[in-house]
C-alpha positions in Angstrom: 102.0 -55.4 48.0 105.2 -55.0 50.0 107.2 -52.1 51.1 110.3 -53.7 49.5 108.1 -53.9 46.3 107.8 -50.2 46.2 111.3 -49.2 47.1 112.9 -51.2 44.3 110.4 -49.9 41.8 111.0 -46.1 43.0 114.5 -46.9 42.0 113.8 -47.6 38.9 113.4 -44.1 37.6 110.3 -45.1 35.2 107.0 -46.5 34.9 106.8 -50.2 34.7 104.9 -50.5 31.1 101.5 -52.0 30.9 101.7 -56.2 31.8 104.7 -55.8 33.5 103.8 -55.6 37.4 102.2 -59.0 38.8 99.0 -59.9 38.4 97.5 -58.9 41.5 99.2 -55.2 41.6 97.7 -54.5 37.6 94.6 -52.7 39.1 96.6 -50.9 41.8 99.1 -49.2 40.0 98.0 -45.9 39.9 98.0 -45.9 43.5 102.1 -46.1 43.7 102.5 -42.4 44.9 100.5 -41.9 47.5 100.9 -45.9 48.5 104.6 -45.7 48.6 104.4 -42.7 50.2 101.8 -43.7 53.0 104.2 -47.5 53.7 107.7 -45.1 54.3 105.2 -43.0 56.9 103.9 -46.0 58.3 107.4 -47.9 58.8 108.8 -44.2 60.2 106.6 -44.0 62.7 108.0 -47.4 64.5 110.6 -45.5 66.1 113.9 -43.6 65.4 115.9 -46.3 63.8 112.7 -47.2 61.0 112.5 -43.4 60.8 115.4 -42.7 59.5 115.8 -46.0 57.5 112.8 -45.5 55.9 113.9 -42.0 54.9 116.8 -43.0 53.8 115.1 -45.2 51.5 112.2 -43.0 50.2 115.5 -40.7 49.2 117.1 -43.5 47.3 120.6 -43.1 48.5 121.9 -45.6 46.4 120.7 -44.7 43.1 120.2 -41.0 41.9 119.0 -38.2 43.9 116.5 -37.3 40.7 114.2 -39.5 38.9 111.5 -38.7 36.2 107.6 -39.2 37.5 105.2 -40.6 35.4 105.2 -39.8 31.7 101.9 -40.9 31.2 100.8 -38.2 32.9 101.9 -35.5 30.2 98.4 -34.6 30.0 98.7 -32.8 33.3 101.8 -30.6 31.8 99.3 -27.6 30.6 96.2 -26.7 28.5 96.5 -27.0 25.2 96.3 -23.2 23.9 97.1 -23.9 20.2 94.1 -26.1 19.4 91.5 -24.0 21.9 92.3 -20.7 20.8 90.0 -21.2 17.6 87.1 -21.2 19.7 88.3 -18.3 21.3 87.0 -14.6 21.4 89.1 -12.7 19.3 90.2 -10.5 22.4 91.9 -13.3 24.1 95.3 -13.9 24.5 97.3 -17.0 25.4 100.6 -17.2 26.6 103.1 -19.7 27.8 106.7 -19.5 29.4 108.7 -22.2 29.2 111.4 -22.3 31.5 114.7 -24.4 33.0 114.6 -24.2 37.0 118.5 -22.7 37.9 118.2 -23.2 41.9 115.6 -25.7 43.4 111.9 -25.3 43.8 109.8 -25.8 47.0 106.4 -25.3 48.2 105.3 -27.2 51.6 103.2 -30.2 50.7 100.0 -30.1 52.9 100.0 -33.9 53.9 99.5 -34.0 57.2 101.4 -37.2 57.6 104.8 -37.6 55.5 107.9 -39.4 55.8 109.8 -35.9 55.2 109.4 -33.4 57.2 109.6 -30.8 54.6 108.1 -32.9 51.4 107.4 -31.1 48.3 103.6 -29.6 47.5 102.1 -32.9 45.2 99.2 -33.8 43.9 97.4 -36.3 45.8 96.5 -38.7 43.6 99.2 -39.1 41.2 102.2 -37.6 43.2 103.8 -35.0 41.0 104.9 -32.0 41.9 103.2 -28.4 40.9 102.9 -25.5 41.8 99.1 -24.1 42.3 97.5 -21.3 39.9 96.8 -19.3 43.2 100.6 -19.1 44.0 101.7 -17.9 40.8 98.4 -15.3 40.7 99.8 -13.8 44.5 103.8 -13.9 43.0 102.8 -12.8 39.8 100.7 -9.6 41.3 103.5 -9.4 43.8 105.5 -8.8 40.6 103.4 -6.2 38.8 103.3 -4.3 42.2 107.1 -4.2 42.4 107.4 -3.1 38.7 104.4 -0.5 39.6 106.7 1.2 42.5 105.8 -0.6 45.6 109.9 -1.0 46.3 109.5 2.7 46.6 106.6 2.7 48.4 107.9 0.3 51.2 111.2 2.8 51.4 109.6 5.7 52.3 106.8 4.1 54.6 109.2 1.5 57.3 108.3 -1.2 55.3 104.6 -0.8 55.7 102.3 -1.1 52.5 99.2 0.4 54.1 98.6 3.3 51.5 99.3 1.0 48.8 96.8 1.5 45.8 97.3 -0.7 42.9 97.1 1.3 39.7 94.1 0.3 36.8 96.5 -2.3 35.1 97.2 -4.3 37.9 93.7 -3.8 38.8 92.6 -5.0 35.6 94.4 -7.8 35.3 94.2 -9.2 39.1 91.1 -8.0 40.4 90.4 -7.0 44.0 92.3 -8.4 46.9 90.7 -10.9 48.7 88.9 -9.6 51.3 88.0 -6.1 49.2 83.8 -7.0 48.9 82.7 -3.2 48.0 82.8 -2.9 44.0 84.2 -6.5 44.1 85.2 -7.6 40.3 87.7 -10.5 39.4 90.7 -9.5 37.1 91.1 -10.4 33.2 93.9 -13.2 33.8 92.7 -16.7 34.4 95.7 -19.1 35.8 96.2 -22.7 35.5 99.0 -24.8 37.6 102.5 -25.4 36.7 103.6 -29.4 36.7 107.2 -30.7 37.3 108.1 -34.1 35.9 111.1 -34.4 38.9 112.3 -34.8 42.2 115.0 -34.5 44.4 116.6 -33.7 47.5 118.4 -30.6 49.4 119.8 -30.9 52.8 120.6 -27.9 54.9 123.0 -27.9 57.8 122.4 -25.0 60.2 125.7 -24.9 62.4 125.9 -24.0 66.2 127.6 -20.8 67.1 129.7 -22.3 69.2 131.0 -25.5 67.7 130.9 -23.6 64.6 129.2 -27.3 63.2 126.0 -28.9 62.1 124.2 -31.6 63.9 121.0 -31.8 63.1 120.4 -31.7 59.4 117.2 -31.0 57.6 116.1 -32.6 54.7 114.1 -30.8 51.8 111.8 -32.7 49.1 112.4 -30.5 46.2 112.1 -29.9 42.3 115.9 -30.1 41.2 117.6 -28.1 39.2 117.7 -28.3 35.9 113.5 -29.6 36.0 111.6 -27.9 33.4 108.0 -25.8 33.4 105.7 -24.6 32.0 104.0 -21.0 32.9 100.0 -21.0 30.9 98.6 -17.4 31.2 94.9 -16.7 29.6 94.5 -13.1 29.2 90.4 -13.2 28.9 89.0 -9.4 29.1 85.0 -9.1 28.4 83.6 -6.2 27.2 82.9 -3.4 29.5 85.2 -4.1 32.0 86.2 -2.0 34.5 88.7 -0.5 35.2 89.4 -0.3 31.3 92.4 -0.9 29.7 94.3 -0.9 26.3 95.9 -4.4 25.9 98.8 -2.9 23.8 99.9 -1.1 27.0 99.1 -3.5 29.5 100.4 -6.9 27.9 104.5 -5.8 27.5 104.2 -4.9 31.3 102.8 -8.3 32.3 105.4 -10.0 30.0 108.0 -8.0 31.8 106.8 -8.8 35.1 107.1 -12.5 34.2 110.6 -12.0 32.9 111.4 -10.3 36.4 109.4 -12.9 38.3 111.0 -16.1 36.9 114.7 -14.8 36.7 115.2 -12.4 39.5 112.8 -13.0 42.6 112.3 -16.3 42.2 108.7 -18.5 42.3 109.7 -20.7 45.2 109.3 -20.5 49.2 112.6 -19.6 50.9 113.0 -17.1 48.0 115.8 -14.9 50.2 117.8 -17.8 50.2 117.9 -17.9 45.8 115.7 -21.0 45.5 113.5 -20.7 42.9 115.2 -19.0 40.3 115.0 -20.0 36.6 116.2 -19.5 33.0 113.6 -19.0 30.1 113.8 -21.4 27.3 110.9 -20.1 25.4 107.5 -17.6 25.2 104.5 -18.5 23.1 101.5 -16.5 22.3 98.3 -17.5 21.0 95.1 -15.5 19.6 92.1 -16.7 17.4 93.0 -16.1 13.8 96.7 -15.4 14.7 99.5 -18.1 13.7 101.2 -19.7 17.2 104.4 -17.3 17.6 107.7 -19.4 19.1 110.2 -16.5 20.3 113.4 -17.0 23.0 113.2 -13.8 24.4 110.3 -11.6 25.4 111.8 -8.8 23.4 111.2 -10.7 20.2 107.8 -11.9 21.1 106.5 -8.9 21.6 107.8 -7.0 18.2 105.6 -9.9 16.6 102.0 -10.0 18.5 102.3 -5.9 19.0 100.9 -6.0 15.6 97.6 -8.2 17.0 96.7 -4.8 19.3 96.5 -2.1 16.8 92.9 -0.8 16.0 91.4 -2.5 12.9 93.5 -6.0 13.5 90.9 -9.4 13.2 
């Protein structure tokens, strides 16, 4: 395998179909990501003139600064709510968000060793990007808070939120903090990860005070805009869980947290700069005995499954 090999197939923007590479690459072909990857981080770290040659190269400067990853790993794009839900309790509620990115999405990758210095969070094995179900559980509770009054809270206390109670909802549906071990109980929302089927690059230019100029530019692995995700929730309550709640009061304040979430705040790090932000395309829901509902706004969604929380519905 050469490093040239890898570049020119990078390029390509797709998956070379089954036969195609040479015989002696077949049975390494699901190791292109991470392979490609670790020959650009070996050839950088020869010295400043392979650094930057070999980023420009992992970037792709000659073809487009986008290309799609693999679509043979669709499987990785969600759990399949419409086919499990049968096997659900009848308490359960799935949901799905689907949604266009409007500014670009970044999470630092945790590879110790990268060509980028900022590359984008990926899995390990097959390279694509995502976003982990613990990150949207902290913005997502983040979300609830701030719909909950902890804007106000922060106002009137310098910015601090020690006093800070969460009320029963949020409670409900989260859990405890980390850390909280007295009466420890996990919440009633179970979180999966978000996968992206794209990358690109962002450069920012921080100029000098005095030369009013940039010189040192710095280069960002990112989910472009325009990428599209996918947002599974699985509301799972069991019975006799405290603190209680009615789902028919707690649900249209989740859903509006995610609306809030998603389109104002922004899922991404370096939030205060607008990266992150996105545009939804589509809600679902899903409940056993229920048929799949398809609305474009949450609004609509919710005038349909309302009906699955009143007292005496299957």
């Amino acid at each position: 395998m050469t490093f040239d090999y890898w570049v020119e197939l990078s390029k390509s923007a797709r998956w070379p179909d089954e036969g195609e590479l040479p015989a002696s690459l077949e049975e390494d072909a699901w190791n292109l990501a991470s392979g490609f990857v670790d020959r650009c981080t070996e050839w950088a770290m020869r010295g400043d003139n392979q650094r930057i040659e070999s980023r420009n190269r992992y970037i792709g400067e000659a073809t487009s600064k986008t290309f799609s990853l693999l679509s043979a790993l669709s499987v990785l794009w969600g759990p399949d709510f419409g086919s499990a839900c049968a096997e659900w309790p009848a308490s359960w509620l799935g949901i799905e968000v689907r949604f266009e990115l409007l500014t670009p999405w970044y999470s630092k990758d945790d590879r110790v060793f990268h060509v980028m210095d900022n590359p984008v969070r990926k899995d390990r094995v097959f390279g694509v990007p995502y976003m982990a179900a613990s990150s949207w559980k902290g913005l997502l509770r983040w979300a609830c808070r701030m719909q909950a009054g902890l804007r106000e809270h922060l106002r009137e206390n310098d910015g601090k939120i020690e006093g800070w109670r969460d009320p029963d909802w949020i409670l409900h549906l989260f859990g405890n903090e980390k850390g909280e071990e007295e009466d420890f109980h996990r919440g009633a929302l179970v979180f999966y990860p978000t996968w992206f089927n794209r990358i690109g690059f962002e450069v920012i230019n921080p100029h000098s005070r005095e030369r009013r100029a940039g010189t040192k530019p710095i280069y960002y692995e990112v989910v472009p805009i325009g990428a599209n995700g996918i947002l599974p929730l699985l509301y799972a309550p069991w019975p006799g869980m405290k603190p209680e709640a009615k789902p028919g009061e707690i649900v249209p304040k989740l859903l509006e947290a995610i609306e809030a979430l998603l389109t104002t705040y922004g899922i991404s790090a370096k939030r205060t700069a607008g990266w992150g932000t996105a545009e939804i395309i589509e809600w679902r829901a899903y409940r056993k005995g229920q048929d799949p509902v398809q609305k474009g706004t949450r609004e609509e969604l919710w005038q349909v499954i309302v009906n699955w929380f009143k007292e005496g519905t299957p």
